[in-house]
C-alpha positions as CSV (number, residue, x, y, z in Angstrom):
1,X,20.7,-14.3,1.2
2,X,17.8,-14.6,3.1
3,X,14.9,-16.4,1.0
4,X,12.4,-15.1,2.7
5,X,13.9,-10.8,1.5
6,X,14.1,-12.4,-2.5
7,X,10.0,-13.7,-1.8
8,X,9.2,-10.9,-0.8
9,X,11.0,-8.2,-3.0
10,X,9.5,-10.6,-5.7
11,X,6.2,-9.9,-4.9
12,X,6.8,-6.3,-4.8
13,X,8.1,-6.1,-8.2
14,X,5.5,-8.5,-9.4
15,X,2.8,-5.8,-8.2
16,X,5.0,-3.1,-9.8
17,X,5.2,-5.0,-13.0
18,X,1.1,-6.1,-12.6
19,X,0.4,-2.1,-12.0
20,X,2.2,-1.2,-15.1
21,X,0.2,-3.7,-17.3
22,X,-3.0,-3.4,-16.3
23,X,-2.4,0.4,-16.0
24,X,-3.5,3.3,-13.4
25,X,-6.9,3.2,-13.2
26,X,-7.5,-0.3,-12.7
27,X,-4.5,-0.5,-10.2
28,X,-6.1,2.7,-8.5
29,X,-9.5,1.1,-8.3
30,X,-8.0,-2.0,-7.0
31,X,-6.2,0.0,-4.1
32,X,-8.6,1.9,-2.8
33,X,-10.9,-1.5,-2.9
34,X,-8.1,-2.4,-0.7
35,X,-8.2,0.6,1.1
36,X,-11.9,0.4,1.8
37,X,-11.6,-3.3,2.9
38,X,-9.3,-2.6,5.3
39,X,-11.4,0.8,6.7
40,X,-14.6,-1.8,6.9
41,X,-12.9,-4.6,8.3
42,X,-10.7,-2.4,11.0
43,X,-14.2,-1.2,12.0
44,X,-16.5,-4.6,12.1
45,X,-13.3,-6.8,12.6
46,X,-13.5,-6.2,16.7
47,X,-17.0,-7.1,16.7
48,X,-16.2,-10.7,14.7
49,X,-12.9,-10.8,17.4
50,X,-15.4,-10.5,20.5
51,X,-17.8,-13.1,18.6
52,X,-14.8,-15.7,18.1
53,X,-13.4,-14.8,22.0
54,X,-16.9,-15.4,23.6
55,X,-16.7,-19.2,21.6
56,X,-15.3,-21.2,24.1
57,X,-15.0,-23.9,22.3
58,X,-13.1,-22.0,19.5
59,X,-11.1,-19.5,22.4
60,X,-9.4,-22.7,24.0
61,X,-8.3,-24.6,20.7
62,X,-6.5,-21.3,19.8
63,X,-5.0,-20.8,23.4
64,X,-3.9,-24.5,23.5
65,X,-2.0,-24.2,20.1
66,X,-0.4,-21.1,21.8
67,X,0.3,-22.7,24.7
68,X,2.2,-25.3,23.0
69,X,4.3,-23.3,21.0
70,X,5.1,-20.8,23.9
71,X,5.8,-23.7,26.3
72,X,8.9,-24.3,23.6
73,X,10.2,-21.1,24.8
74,X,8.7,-19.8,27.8
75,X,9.3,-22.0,31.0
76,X,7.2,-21.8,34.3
77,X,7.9,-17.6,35.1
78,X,4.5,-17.2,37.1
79,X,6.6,-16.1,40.1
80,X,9.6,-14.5,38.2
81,X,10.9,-11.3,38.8
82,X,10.2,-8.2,36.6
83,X,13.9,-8.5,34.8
84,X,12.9,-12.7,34.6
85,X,9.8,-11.7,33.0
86,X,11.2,-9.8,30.2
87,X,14.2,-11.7,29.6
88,X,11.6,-14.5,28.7
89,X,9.5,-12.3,26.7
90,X,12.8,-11.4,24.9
91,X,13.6,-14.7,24.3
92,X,10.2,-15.4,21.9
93,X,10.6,-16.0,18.3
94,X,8.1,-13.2,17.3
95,X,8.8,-9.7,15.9
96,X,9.9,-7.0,17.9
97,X,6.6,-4.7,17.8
98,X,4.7,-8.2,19.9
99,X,7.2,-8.2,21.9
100,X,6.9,-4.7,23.1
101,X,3.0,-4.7,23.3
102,X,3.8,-7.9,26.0
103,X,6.6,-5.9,27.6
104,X,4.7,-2.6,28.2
105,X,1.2,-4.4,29.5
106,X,3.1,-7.4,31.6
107,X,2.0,-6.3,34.6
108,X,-0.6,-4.1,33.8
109,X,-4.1,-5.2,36.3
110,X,-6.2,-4.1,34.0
111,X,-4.9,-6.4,31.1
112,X,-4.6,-9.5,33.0
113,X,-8.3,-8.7,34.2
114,X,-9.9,-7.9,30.5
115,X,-7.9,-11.0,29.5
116,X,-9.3,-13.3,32.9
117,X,-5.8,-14.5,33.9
118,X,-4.2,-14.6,37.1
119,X,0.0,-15.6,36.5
120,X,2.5,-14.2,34.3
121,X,2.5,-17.2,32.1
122,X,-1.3,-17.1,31.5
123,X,-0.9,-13.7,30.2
124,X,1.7,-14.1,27.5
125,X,-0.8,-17.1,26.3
126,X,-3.9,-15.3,26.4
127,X,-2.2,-12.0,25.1
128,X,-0.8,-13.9,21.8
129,X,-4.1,-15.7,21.6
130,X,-6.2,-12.8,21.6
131,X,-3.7,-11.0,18.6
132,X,-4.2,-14.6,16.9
133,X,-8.0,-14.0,17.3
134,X,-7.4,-10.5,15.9
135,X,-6.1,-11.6,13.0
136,X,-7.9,-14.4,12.0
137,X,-11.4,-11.8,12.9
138,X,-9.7,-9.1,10.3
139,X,-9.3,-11.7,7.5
140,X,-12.6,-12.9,8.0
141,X,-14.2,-9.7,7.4
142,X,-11.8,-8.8,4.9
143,X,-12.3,-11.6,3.0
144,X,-16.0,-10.5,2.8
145,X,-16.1,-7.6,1.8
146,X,-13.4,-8.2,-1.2
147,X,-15.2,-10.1,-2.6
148,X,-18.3,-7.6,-2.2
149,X,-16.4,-5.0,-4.4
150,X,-15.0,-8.0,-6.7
151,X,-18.0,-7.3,-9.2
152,X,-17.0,-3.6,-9.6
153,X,-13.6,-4.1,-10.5
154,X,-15.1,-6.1,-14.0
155,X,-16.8,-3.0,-14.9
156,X,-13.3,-1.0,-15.2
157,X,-12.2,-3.1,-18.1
158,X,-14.8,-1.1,-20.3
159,X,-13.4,2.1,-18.8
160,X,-9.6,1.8,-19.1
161,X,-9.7,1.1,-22.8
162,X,-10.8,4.5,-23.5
163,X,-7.7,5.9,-25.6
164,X,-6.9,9.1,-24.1
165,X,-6.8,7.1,-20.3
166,X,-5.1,4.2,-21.8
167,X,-2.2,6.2,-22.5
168,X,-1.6,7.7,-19.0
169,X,-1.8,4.2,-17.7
170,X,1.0,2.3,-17.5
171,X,3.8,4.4,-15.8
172,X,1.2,5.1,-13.2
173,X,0.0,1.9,-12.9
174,X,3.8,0.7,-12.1
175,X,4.2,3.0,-9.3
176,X,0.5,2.8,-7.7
177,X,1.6,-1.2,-8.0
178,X,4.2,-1.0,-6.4
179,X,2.2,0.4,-2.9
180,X,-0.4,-2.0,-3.9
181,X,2.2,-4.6,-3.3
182,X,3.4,-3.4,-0.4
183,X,-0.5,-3.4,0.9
184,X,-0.3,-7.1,-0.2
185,X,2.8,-8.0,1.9
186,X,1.5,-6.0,5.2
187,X,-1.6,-8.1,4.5
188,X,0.3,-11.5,4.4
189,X,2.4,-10.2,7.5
190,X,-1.5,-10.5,9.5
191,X,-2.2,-13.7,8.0
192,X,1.5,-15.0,9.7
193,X,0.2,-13.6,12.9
194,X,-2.9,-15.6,12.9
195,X,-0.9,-18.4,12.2
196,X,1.5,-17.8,14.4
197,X,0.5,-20.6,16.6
198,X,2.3,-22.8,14.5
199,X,6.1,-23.9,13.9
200,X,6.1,-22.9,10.9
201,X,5.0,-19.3,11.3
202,X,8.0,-19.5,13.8
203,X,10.3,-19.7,11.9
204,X,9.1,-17.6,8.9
205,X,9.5,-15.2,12.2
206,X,13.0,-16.2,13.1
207,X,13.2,-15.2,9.1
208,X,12.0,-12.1,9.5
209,X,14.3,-11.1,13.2
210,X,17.3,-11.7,10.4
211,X,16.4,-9.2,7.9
212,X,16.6,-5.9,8.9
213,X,14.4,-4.9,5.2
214,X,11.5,-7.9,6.7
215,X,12.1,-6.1,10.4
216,X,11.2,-2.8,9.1
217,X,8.5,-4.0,6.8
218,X,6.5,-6.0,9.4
219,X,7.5,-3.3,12.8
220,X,6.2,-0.2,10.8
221,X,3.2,-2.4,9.3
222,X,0.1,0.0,9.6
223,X,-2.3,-2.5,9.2
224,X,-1.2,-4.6,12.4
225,X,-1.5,-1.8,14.5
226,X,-5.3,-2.3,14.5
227,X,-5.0,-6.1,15.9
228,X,-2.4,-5.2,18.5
229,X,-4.9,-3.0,19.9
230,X,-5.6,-3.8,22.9
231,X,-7.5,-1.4,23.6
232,X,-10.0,-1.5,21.3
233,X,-10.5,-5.3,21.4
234,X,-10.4,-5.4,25.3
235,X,-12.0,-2.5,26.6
C-alpha cells in the first residue's frame, strides 16, 4: 500500500483520537481558531503574496528552483502547438487541479501579461512560481495569527473541567477531531505546494497521482482554492 494513504489516515485518526480526549469544547475552540486563521490569512495572504512577488531578489530564487524542476519535465514548447502544449502540461508530476488551472489559462493574454511573460515555457514557470508564492504568503500569515489566538486556547482548560461540559465532551470531541484533522491535512497539502519546487515534493506528488483517497483529498481541498486564484493574486 501506498505509505503516503497509511500517513495520512494516521493523522486523521490521531486527530479523531486527540478530539476525543481533550473533548468538544476544546476541539471546537481549536477549530474554529483554525477557521478564523484561515478567513484572516485568505484575506491578508494576497497582500503578503504581492509583497514577496514585487521582491525581486526573492521572485527569481523561487522561479529558478521552478525552472529547474520543470526543465526535468517540460522541454523547449515555446513554439508548440495547442495539442503540444497540453500534452506537456499533462506530462508534470503535480496534482490534477494545477494542472487544469495551466490548461485553462495557457493561452490566455491576459495571464501571460499579469504574469510579464512572453513564450509558453515562461508561463508554466511563472504560473507555478506564483502558486509557490501563494502558498508560502498563506503560511506566513497563518503562522501569525495562530499563534495570536495560541494564548486563548490556555484559558479553555479552566472551562472544560466544568462537570456537566466535561461529560458531553469526548464523543464530540472525536468527531469535531476528526474534521479538525482533515483541516490539518488540507493544510499540509499547501505547505507541499510551496515546496513544490523541490524533488521531493515531486514525488510526495507522484504519491498522491497513485491514490485515488490522496487524489480526492488534495483536488477537492478547499483551502487551495484560494492560492490557485489567479484572479485575486493577479488582478
Amino acid at each position: 500500500m501506498n505509505w503516503l494513504v497509511i500517513a495520512v489516515a494516521a493523522v486523521l485518526i490521531a486527530f479523531a483520537l486527540k478530539g476525543r480526549k481533550v473533548g468538544f469544547i476544546k476541539t471546537i475552540f481549536s477549530i474554529f481558531s483554525i477557521i478564523i486563521a484561515i478567513v484572516v490569512s485568505s484575506a491578508l495572504s494576497p497582500y503578503v503574496s504581492k509583497a514577496l512577488r514585487t521582491n525581486e531578489k526573492f521572485y527569481n530564487y523561487i522561479n529558478e528552483r521552478v525552472e529547474d524542476v520543470i526543465n526535468l519535465k517540460v522541454e523547449d514548447k515555446d513554439t508548440a502547438t495547442v495539442s503540444e502544449q497540453a500534452d506537456a502540461i499533462n506530462k508534470l508530476s503535480l496534482p490534477e487541479s494545477i494542472k487544469k488551472n495551466l490548461l485553462e489559462n495557457k493561452n490566455n493574454s491576459e495571464v501571460y501579461k499579469a504574469l510579464h511573460v512572453d513564450t509558453f515555457k515562461e508561463y508554466v514557470n511563472g504560473y507555478i512560481t506564483t502558486i509557490v508564492i501563494n502558498a508560502i504568503a498563506f503560511i506566513i500569515t497563518y503562522l501569525i495569527v495562530t499563534i495570536l489566538l495560541f494564548v486563548l486556547c490556555i484559558a479553555l482548560n479552566i472551562i472544560s473541567k466544568l462537570p456537566i461540559i466535561n461529560g458531553l465532551n469526548k464523543t464530540a470531541g472525536l468527531l469535531v477531531g476528526l474534521f479538525e484533522g482533515l483541516l490539518v491535512i488540507w493544510m499540509l497539502c499547501i505547505v507541499l505546494t510551496a515546496f513544490s519546487s523541490t524533488e521531493s515534493a515531486q514525488k510526495l506528488f507522484e504519491l498522491i497521482k497513485e491514490s485515488q483517497f490522496l487524489s480526492c483529498l488534495y483536488d477537492n481541498n478547499l483551502l487551495m482554492r484560494l492560492i490557485t486564484n489567479m484572479a485575486k493574486v493577479l488582478f
